[in-house]
C-alpha positions in Angstrom: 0.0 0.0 0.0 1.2 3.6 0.2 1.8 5.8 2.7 2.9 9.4 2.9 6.2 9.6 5.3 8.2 12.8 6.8 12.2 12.4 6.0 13.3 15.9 7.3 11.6 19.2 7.3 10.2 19.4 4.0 10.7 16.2 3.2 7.8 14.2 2.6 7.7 10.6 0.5 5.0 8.8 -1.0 6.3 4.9 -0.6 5.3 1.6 -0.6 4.8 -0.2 2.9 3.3 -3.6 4.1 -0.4 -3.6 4.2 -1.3 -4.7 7.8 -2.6 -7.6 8.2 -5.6 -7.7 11.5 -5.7 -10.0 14.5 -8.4 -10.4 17.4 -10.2 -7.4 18.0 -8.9 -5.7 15.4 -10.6 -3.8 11.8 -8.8 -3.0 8.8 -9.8 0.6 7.5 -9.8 1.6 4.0 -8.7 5.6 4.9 -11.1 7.5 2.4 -10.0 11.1 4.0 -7.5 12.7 6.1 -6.9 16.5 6.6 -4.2 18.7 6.1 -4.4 20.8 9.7 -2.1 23.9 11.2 -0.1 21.0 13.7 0.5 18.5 10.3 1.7 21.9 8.4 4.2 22.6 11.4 5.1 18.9 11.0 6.1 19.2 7.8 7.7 22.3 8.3 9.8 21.7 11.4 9.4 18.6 12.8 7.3 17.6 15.6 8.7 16.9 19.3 9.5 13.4 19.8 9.2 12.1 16.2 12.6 10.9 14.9 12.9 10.5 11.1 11.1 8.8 9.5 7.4 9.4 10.8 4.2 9.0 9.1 1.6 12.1 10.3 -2.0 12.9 10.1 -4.7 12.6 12.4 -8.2 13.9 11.0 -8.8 10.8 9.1 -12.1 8.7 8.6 -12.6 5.4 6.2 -14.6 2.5 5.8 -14.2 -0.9 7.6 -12.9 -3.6 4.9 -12.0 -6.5 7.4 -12.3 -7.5 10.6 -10.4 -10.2 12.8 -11.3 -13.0 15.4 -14.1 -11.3 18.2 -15.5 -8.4 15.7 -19.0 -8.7 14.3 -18.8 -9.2 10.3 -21.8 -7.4 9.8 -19.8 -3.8 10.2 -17.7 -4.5 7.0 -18.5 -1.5 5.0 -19.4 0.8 7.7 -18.0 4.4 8.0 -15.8 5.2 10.7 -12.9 7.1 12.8 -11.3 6.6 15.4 -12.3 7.5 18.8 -9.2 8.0 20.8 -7.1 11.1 19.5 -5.4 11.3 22.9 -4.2 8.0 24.8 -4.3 8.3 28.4 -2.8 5.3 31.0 -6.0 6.8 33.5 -4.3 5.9 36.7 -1.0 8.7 36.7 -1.2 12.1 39.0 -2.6 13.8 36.3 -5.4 11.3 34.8 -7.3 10.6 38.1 -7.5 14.4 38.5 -9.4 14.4 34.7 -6.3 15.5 32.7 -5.7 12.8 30.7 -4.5 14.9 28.2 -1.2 16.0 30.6 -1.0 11.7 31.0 2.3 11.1 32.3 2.9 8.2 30.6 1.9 9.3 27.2 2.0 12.4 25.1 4.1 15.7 25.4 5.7 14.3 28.6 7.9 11.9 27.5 9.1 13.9 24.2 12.0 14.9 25.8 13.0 11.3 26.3 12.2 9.5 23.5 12.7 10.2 19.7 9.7 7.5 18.2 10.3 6.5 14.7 8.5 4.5 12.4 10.1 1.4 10.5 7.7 1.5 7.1 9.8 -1.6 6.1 7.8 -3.3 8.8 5.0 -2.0 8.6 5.3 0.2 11.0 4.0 3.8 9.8 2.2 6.4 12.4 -0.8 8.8 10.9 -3.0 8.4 8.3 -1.7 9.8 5.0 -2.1 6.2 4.1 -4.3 3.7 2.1 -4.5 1.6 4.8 -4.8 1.4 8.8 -5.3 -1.2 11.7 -7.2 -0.5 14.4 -8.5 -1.9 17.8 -12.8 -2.2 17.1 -13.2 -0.3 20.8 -11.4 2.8 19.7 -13.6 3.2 16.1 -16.4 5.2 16.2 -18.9 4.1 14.1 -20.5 7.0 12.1 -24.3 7.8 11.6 -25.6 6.9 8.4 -26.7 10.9 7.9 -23.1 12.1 9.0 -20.8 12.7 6.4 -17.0 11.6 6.2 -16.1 15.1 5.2 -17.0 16.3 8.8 -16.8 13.1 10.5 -13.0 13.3 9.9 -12.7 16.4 11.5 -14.1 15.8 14.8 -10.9 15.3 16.3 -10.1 19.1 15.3 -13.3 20.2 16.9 -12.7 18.8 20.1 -9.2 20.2 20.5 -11.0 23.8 20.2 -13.6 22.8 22.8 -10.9 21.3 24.9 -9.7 24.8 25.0 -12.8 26.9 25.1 -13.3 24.6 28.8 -10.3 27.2 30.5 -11.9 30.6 29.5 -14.9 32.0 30.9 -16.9 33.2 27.9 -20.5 34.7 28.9 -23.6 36.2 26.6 -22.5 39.4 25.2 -18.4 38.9 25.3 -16.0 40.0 22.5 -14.3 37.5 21.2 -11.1 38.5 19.4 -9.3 35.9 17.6 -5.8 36.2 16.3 -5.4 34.0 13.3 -8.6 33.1 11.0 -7.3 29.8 10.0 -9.6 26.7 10.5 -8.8 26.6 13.9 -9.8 30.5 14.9 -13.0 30.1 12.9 -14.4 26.8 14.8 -13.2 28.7 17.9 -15.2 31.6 17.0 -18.0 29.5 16.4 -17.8 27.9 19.8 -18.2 31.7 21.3 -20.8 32.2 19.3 -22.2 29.1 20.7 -22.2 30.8 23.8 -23.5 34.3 22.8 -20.3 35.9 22.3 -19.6 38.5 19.6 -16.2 37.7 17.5 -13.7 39.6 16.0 -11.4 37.7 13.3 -7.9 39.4 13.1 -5.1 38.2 10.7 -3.3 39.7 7.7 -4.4 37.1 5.4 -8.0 38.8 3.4 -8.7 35.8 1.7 -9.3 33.9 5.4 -11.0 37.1 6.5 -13.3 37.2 4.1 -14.3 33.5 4.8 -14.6 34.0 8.2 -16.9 36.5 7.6 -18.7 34.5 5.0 -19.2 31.2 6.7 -20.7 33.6 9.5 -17.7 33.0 12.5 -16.8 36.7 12.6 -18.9 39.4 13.3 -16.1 42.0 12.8 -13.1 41.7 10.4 -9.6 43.3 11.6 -6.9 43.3 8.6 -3.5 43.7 10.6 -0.1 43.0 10.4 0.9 43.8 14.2 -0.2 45.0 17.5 -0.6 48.5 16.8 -3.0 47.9 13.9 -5.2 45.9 15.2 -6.1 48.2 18.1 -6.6 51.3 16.2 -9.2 49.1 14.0 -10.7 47.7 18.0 -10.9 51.6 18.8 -12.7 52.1 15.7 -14.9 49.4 16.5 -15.3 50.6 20.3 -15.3 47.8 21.3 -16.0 47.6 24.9 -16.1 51.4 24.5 -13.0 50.8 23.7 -11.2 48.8 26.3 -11.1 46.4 24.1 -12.2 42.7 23.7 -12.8 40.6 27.1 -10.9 37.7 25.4 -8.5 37.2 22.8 -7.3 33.5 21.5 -4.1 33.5 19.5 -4.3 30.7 16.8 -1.3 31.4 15.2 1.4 29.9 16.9 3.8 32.8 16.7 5.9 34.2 19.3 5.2 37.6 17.7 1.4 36.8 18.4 1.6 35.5 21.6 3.1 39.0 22.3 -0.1 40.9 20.5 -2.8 38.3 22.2 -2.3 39.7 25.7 -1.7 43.5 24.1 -4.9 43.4 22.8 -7.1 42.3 25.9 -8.6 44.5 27.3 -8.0 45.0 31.4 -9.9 42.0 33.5 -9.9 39.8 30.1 -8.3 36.8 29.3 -6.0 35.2 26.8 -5.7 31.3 25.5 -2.3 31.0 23.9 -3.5 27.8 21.5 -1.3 27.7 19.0 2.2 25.7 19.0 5.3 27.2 19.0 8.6 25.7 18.4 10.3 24.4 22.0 12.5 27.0 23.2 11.0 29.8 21.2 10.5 33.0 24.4 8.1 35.9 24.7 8.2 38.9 26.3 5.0 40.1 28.1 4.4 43.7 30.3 4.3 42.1 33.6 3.5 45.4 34.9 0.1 45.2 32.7 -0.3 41.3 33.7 -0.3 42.0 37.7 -1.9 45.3 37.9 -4.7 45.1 35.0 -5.4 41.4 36.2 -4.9 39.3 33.2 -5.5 35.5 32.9 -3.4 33.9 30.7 -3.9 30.1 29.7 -2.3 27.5 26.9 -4.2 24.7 26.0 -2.7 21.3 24.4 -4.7 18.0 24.0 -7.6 17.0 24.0 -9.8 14.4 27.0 -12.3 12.0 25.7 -15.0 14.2 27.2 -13.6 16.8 24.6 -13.6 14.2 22.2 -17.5 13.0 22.8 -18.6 17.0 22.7 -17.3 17.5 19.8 -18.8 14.3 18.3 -21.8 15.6 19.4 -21.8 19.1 17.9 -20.5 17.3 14.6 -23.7 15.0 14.7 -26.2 17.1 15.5 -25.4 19.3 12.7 -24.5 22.4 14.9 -20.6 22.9 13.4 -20.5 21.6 9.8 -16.4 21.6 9.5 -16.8 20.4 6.1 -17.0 23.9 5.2 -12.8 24.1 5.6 -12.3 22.1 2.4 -10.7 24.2 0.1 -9.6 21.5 -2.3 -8.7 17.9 -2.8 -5.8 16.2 -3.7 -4.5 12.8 -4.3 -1.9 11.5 -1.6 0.5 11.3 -4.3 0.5 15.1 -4.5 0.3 15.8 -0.7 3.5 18.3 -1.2 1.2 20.0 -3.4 -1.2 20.3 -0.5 0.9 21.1 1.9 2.7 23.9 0.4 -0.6 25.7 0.0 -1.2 25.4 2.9 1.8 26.7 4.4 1.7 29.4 2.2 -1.7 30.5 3.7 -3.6 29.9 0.2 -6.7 28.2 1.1 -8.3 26.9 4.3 -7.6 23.1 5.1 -7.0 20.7 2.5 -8.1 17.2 1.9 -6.0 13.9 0.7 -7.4 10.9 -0.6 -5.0 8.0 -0.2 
């Protein structure tokens, strides 16, 4: 079968690797869809921590069940699926049995300073799903609805990390909602806020994702801005909050530069989630004058917990967040370069390979 692999920063292969074979408890999934994302982008920029080379990548996947082993019911050959654990947990560490699985000890960011996981594709062996082919245990597949489509199905995983985050702020009817970055991941969080009666504010220099922000209805207000200072003369303009500014801010960027401008921008009492990624190592510089004596909260967010998970699927279900809409284009996984670099480059939303 083939399978996409990272080789170095930039480096990404389209080879041919052993089709897995099933054993008890176990489905082989034809993958039909997986997404192109910010965090795959960065892993094909620059690595990710604690993947050696090589390393298969991808994680917003879905397919279709096209074999099952000893102990699974035969009858769910041909159904649609995904899987249901994005996040392994060991659920019995310091951190687990206090409901943050995703900080697990055992699993996760925690360890990547002491391992370096790579795959072996000679063996089989390949991580993601930028592949034709995957093997997975039955209990972590989630089998879909008949009405729910793979194109959104696949994204649930996305979904829930925003939610996952949206559970540390305080967001209440009537809050402004500024979000730094109008990728896919600052328009589902706008949506959440909106979810919650918020009013949202879309800031990033890109027009083209401004302009879909503001089409697919996630931002209220539009900021075109290229720093700090920008984007609050356009907030002043706005008044928002007579101009104090907005009561929260949520960098999706993953910028040093706009980790800086998030907690510039919010106004005195209001919050900031730093979501995006930045590269280990990378430092900021905040006012901590302005932190103590204006009182702001300042939060990152990373992972996701199955509750996340099972909101998200919910949302997705019931029709409520329709990620579908992030498709800009499709692509073969023989061109996922292609994909990528557009990505990167900011030209188009998310993108979609079909292994």
């Amino acid at each position: 079968m083939k399978a996409a692999l990272l080789y170095g920063p930039r480096d990404v292969r389209v080879i041919d690797v052993p089709k897995p074979s099933v054993g008890p408890l176990e489905a082989l999934v034809k993958v039909k869809i997986c997404m192109t994302s910010g965090t795959t982008v960065k892993q094909y920029a620059r690595g990710y921590p604690g993947r050696g080379y090589p390393h298969g990548f991808g994680y917003e996947w879905a397919g279709e069940i096209v074999e099952v082993g000893e102990g699974v019911d035969k009858s769910l050959i041909g159904k649609k699926c995904i899987s249901f654990a994005p996040e392994y947990a060991c659920n019995s560490c310091f951190f687990c049995i206090r409901g943050q699985s995703n900080l697990c000890a055992q699993t996760g960011h925690a360890l990547d300073k002491v391992r370096c996981e790579v795959d072996e594709p000679e063996k089989g062996k390949v991580s993601g799903y930028f592949k034709e082919y995957t093997k997975e245990k039955i209990s972590e597949l989630y089998i879909l609805p008949e009405h729910m489509h793979i194109d959104d199905a696949c994204q649930i995983p996305y979904v829930a990390y925003a939610i996952h985050g949206h559970k540390i702020l305080r967001i209440n009817p009537g809050d402004y909602v500024a979000c730094v970055g109008a990728g896919a991941m600052g328009v589902i969080q706008m949506m959440l806020a909106h979810l919650k009666g918020a009013k949202t504010i879309a800031i990033d220099v890109n027009e083209d994702r401004l302009d879909f922000a503001k089409k697919v209805g996630a931002a209220d207000f539009v900021i075109k801005a290229k720093n700090a200072h920008e984007a609050k003369m356009a907030l002043k303009d706005l008044n928002i909050n007579n101009g104090w500014g907005p009561d929260i801010v949520i960098e999706a960027v993953g910028l040093p530069q706009t980790y800086e401008e998030a907690v510039e921008l919010v106004r005195r009492g209001g919050q900031v989630l730093l979501y995006g990624g930045i590269p280990e190592g990378a430092k900021v510089t905040f006012d901590t004058y302005r932190l103590h004596y204006d009182e702001i909260a300042v939060f990152g967010s990373s992972g996701v917990t199955m509750e996340d998970v099972i909101r998200a699927r919910n949302l997705v279900e019931w029709g409520t967040v329709k990620p579908s809409i992030f498709i800009t284009d499709r692509f073969p996984l023989i061109k996922i370069k292609e994909a990528l670099e557009l990505h990167l480059q900011g030209k188009g939303i998310k993108f979609a390979i079909i292994p």
